[in-house]
KEVEX-128940 format. One record per residue (C-alpha): x, y, z; residue in one letter. Coordinates in Angstrom, 2 decimals. Layout:
     east    north       up  residuo
        X        Y        Z        A
...
This chain:
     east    north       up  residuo
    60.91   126.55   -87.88        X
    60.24   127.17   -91.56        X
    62.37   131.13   -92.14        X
    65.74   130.00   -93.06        X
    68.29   131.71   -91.30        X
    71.95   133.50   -92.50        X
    75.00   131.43   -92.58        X
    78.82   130.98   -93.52        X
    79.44   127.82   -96.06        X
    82.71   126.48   -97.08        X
    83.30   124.50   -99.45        X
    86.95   123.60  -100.77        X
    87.84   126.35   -98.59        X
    85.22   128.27  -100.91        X
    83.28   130.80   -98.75        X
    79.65   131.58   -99.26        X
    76.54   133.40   -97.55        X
    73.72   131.63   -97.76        X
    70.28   131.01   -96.11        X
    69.82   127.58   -94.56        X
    66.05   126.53   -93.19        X
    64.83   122.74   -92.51        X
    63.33   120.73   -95.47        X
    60.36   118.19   -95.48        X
    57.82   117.86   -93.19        X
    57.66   114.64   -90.78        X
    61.70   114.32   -91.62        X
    62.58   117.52   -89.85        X
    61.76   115.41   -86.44        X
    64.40   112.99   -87.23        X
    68.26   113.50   -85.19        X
    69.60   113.90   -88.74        X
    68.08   117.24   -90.32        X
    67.18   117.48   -94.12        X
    68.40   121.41   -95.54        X
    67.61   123.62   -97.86        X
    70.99   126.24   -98.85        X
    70.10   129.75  -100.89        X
    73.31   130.99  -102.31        X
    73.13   134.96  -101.97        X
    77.24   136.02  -101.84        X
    78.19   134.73  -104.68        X
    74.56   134.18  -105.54        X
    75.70   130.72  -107.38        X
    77.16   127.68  -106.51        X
    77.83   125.68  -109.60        X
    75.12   127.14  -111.84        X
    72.53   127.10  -108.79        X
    70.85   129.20  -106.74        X
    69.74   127.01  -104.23        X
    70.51   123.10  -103.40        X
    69.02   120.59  -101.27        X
    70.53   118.77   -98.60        X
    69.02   114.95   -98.08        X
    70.03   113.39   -94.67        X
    68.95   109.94   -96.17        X
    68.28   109.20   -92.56        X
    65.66   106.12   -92.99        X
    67.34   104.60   -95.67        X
    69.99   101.88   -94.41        X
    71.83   102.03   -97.73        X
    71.72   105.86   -98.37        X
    71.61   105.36  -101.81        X
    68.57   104.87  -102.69        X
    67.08   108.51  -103.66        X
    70.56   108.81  -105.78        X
    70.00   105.78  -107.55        X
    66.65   106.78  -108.76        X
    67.55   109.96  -109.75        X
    70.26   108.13  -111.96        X
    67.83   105.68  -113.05        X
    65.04   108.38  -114.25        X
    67.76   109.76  -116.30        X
    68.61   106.97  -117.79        X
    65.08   105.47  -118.96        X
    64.78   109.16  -120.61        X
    63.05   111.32  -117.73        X
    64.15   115.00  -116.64        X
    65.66   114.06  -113.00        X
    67.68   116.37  -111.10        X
    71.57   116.30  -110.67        X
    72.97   114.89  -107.35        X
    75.91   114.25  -105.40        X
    76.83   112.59  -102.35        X
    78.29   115.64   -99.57        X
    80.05   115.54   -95.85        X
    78.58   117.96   -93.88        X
    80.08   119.50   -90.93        X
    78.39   122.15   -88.85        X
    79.52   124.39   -86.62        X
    82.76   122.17   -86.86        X
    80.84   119.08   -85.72        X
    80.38   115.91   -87.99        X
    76.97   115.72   -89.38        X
    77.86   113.47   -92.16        X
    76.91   111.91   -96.07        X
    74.22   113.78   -97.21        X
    72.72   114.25  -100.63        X
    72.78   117.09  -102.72        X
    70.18   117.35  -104.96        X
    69.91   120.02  -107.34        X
    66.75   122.03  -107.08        X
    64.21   122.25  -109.90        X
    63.53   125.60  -110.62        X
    64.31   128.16  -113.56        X
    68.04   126.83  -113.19        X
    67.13   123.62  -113.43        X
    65.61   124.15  -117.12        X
    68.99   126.69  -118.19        X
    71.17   123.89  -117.29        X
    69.74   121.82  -119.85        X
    68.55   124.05  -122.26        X
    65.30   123.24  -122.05        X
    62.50   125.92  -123.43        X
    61.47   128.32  -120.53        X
    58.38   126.83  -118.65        X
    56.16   126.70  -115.61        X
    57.35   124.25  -112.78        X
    54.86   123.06  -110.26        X
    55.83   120.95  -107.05        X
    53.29   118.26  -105.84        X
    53.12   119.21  -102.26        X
    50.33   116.64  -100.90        X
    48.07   114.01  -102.39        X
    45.51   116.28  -103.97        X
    47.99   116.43  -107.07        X
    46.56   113.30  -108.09        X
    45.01   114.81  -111.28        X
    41.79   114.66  -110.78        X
    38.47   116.80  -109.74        X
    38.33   114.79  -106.41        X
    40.28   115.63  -103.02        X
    42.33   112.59  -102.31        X
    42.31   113.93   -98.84        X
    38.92   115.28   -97.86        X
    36.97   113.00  -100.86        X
    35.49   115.61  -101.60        X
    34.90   118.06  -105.00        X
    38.34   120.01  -105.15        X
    37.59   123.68  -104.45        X
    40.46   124.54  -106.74        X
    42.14   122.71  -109.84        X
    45.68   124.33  -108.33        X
    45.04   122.43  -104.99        X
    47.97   119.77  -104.34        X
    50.42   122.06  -106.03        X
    53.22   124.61  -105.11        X
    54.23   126.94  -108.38        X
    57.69   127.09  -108.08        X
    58.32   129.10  -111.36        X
    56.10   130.84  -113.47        X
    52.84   133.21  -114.08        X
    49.35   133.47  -113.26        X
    48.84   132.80  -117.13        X
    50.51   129.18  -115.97        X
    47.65   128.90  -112.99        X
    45.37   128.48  -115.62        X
    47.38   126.13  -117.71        X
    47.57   123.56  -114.89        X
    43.64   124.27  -114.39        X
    43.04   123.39  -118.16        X
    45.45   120.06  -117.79        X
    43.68   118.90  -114.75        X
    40.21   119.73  -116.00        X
    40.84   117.80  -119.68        X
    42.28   114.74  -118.12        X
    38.37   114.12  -116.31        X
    36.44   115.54  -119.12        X
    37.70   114.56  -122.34        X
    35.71   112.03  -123.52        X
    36.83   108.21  -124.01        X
    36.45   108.19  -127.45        X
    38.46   111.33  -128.23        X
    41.23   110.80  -125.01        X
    43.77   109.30  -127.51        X
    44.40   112.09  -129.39        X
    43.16   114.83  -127.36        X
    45.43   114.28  -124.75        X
    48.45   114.34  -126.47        X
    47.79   118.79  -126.87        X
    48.18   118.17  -123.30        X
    50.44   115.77  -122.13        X
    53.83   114.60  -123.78        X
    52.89   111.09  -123.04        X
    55.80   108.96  -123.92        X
    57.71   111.36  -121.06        X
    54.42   110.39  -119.01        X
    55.43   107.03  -119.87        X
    58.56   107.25  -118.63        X
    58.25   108.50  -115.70        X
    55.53   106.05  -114.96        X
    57.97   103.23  -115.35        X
    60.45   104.85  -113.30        X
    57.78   104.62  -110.29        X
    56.90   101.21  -110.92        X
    60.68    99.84  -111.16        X
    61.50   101.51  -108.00        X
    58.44   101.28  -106.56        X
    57.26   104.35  -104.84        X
    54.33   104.50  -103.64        X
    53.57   107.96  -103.04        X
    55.19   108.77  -106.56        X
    51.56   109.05  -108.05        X
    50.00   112.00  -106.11        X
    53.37   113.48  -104.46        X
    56.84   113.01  -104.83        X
    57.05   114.85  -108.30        X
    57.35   118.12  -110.21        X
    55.30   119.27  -113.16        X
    57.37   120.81  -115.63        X
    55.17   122.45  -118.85        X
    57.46   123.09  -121.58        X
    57.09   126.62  -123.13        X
    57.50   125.82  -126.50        X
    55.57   122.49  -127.30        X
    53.06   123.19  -124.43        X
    53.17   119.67  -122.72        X
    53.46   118.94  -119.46        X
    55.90   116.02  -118.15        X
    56.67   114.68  -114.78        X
    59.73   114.82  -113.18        X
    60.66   112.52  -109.59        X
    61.54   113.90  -106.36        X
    62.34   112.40  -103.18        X
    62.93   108.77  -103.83        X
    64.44   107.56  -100.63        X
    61.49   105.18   -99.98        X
    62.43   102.76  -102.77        X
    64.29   100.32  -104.09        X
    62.58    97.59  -101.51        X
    62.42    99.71   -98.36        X
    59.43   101.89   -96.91        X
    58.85   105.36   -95.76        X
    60.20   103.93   -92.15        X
    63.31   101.52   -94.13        X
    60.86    98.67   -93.50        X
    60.98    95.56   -96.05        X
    58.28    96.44   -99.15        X
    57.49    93.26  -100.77        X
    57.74    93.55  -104.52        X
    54.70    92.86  -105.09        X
    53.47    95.26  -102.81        X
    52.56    97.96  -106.50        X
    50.67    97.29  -109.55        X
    52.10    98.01  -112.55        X
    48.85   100.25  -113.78        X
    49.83   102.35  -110.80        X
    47.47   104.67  -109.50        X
    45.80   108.50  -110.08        X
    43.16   109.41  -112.47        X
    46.12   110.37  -115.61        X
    47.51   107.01  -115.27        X
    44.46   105.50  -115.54        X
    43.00   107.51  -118.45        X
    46.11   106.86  -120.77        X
    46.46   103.06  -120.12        X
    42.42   102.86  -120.74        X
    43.91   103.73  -124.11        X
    44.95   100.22  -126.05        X
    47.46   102.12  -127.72        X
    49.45   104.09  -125.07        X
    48.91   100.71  -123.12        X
    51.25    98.63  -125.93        X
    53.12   101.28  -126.06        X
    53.74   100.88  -121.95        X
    54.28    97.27  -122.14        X
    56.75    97.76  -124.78        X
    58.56   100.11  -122.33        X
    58.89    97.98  -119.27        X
    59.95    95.03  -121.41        X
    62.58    97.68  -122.93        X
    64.06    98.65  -119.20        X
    64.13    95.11  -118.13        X
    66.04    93.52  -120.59        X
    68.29    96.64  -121.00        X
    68.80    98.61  -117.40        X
    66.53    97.32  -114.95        X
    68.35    93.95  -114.27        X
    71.29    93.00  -111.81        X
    73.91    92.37  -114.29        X
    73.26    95.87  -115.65        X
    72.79    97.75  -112.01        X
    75.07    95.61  -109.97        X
    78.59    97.96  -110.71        X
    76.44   101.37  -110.14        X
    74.69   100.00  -107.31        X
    78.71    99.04  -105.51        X
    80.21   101.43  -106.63        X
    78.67   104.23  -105.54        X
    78.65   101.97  -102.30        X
    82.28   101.66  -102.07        X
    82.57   105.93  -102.71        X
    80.74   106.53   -99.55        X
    81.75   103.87   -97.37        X
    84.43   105.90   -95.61        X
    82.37   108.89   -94.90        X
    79.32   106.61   -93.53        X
    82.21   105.71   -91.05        X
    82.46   109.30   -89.86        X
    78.81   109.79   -89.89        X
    77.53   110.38   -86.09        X
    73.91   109.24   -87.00        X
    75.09   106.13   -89.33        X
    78.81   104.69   -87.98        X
    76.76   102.02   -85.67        X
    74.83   100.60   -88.46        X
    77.88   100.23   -90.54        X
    77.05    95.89   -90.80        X
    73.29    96.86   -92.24        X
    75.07    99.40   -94.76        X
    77.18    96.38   -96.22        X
    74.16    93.94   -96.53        X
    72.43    96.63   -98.56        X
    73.45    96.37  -101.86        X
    72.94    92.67  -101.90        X
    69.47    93.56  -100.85        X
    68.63    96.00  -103.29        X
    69.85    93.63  -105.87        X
    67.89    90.81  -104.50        X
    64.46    93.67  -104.88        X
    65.89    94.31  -108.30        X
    65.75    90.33  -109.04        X
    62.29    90.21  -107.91        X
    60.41    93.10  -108.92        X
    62.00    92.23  -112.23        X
    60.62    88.79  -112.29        X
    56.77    90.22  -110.59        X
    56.63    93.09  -113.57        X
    57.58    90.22  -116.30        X
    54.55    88.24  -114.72        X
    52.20    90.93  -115.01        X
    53.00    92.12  -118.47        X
    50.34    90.34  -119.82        X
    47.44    92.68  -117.77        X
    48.77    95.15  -120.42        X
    47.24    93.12  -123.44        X
């Protein structure tokens, strides 16, 4: 069922009306339920109009979509806000969740950022180029792939004009014609963030488009990062070598065919390595935040049995932070 439904929310004996309605699209089948809250009476709930509620069901550590969010911030990406919840229902346990602030209009007044048109990648035709990546086939629209969450038609065309420069511009002009287009050290950045955490759907899904209103360049921001960190869609091992670090889609491609932006890459990932992608650096975040939910994983119905998997995890996630580190280091040179 996709029509969200009324509801009664308390929180710190704080009462709300809201709307509540299922998020995601294969999660939904899972025992644990993903949500998605509308505040209506009072129509905020701090400074937002609507949240998101991640059951982090596949994800043995539950903090892996938290951590990556934190991590995006920190390498200098827009990433949204979140905070680890317990969520009862109807009086019954249904345990951590995530909230993750939504990005919308809200999402840009919180930070001050110049109004602008926000676009979520809903499927892997947002992949930046003229081609379907799911039918292979010439896209019948330059919008297909993408959601508008805020904005105007005027904006339609704006993400038509982005898609259609990235595959026409011409090799010798890319450098510094794309730059009109594209704020390209953000682009940068949040091209890093995929390869250190190593999502692989973060290329043609899993992200927003956000185009700022004053400057007119777009930048990428990350969404749903659960798969990461070493585990799969499913919480299976990902080796970590299992993704290059040119990544994938036809935007990625077209800037690091660009000597320049490419140096300007390497000199990136060697930047996060020796300064926040490392264990020494990520091992305190990584238990702490650990240690905060360990008593509430406890009481969680879906999660309480597993509770021996939940300890191993940070050591595994720094073990995936040891090696990735050690496979991007190796590969730094295909940059040159």
């Amino acid at each position: 069922m996709d029509d969200p439904v009324s509801a009664k929310l308390t929180i710190n004996k704080k009462k709300y009306a809201i709307d509540i309605a299922y998020r995601g699209s294969h999660i939904r089948d899972f025992q644990k339920k993903s949500y998605q809250l509308s505040f209506y009476k009072p129509s905020m709930y701090r400074n937002a109009k609507e949240v998101h509620l991640n059951a982090e069901f596949k994800d043995p550590s539950m903090l892996r979509n938290k951590l990556s969010f934190d991590f995006f911030n920190e390498i200098g990406c827009l990433s949204p806000e979140s905070r680890f919840v317990f969520l009862k229902i109807n009086g019954k346990n249904e345990g951590v969740y995530l909230e993750i602030e939504s990005v919308d209009e809200r999402f840009l007044l919180n930070r001050q950022l110049p109004k602008g048109s926000l676009y979520y990648a809903v499927d892997g035709d947002a992949n930046f180029s003229l081609m379907s990546n799911l039918d292979k086939e010439v896209k019948k629209s330059l919008k297909l792939g993408y959601e508008k969450k805020y904005g105007t038609g005027e904006d339609d065309e704006r993400l038509q004009e982005l898609i259609l420069a990235i595959n026409t511009i011409s090799r010798e002009e890319f450098e510094h014609e794309i730059v009109k287009y594209v704020n390209v050290d953000k682009y940068l950045r949040w091209l890093a963030g995929v390869i250190f955490t190593q999502n692989f759907d973060g290329f043609v899904h899993n992200y927003a488009l956000y185009r700022n209103g004053e400057t007119g360049l777009f930048e990428v921001i990350p969404w749903d990062y659960d798969a990461t960190w070493g585990r799969d869609v499913n919480g299976e091992i990902m080796r970590e070598d299992y993704l290059r670090i040119e990544g994938f889609n036809t935007l990625t491609a077209r800037i690091l065919d660009v000597k320049t932006f490419r140096t300007q890459y390497k000199n990136l990932l060697e930047d996060v390595l020796n300064s926040t992608f490392n264990v020494s650096y990520m091992k305190p975040k990584i238990q702490e935040m650990h240690d905060l939910i360990r008593l509430y994983v406890q009481k969680d119905p879906y999660q309480k049995d597993n509770m021996a998997v939940f300890d191993e995890e940070p050591a595994f996630i720094m073990a995936y932070i040891e090696a990735r580190g050690n496979y991007i280091r190796s590969q730094l040179g295909m940059l040159d």
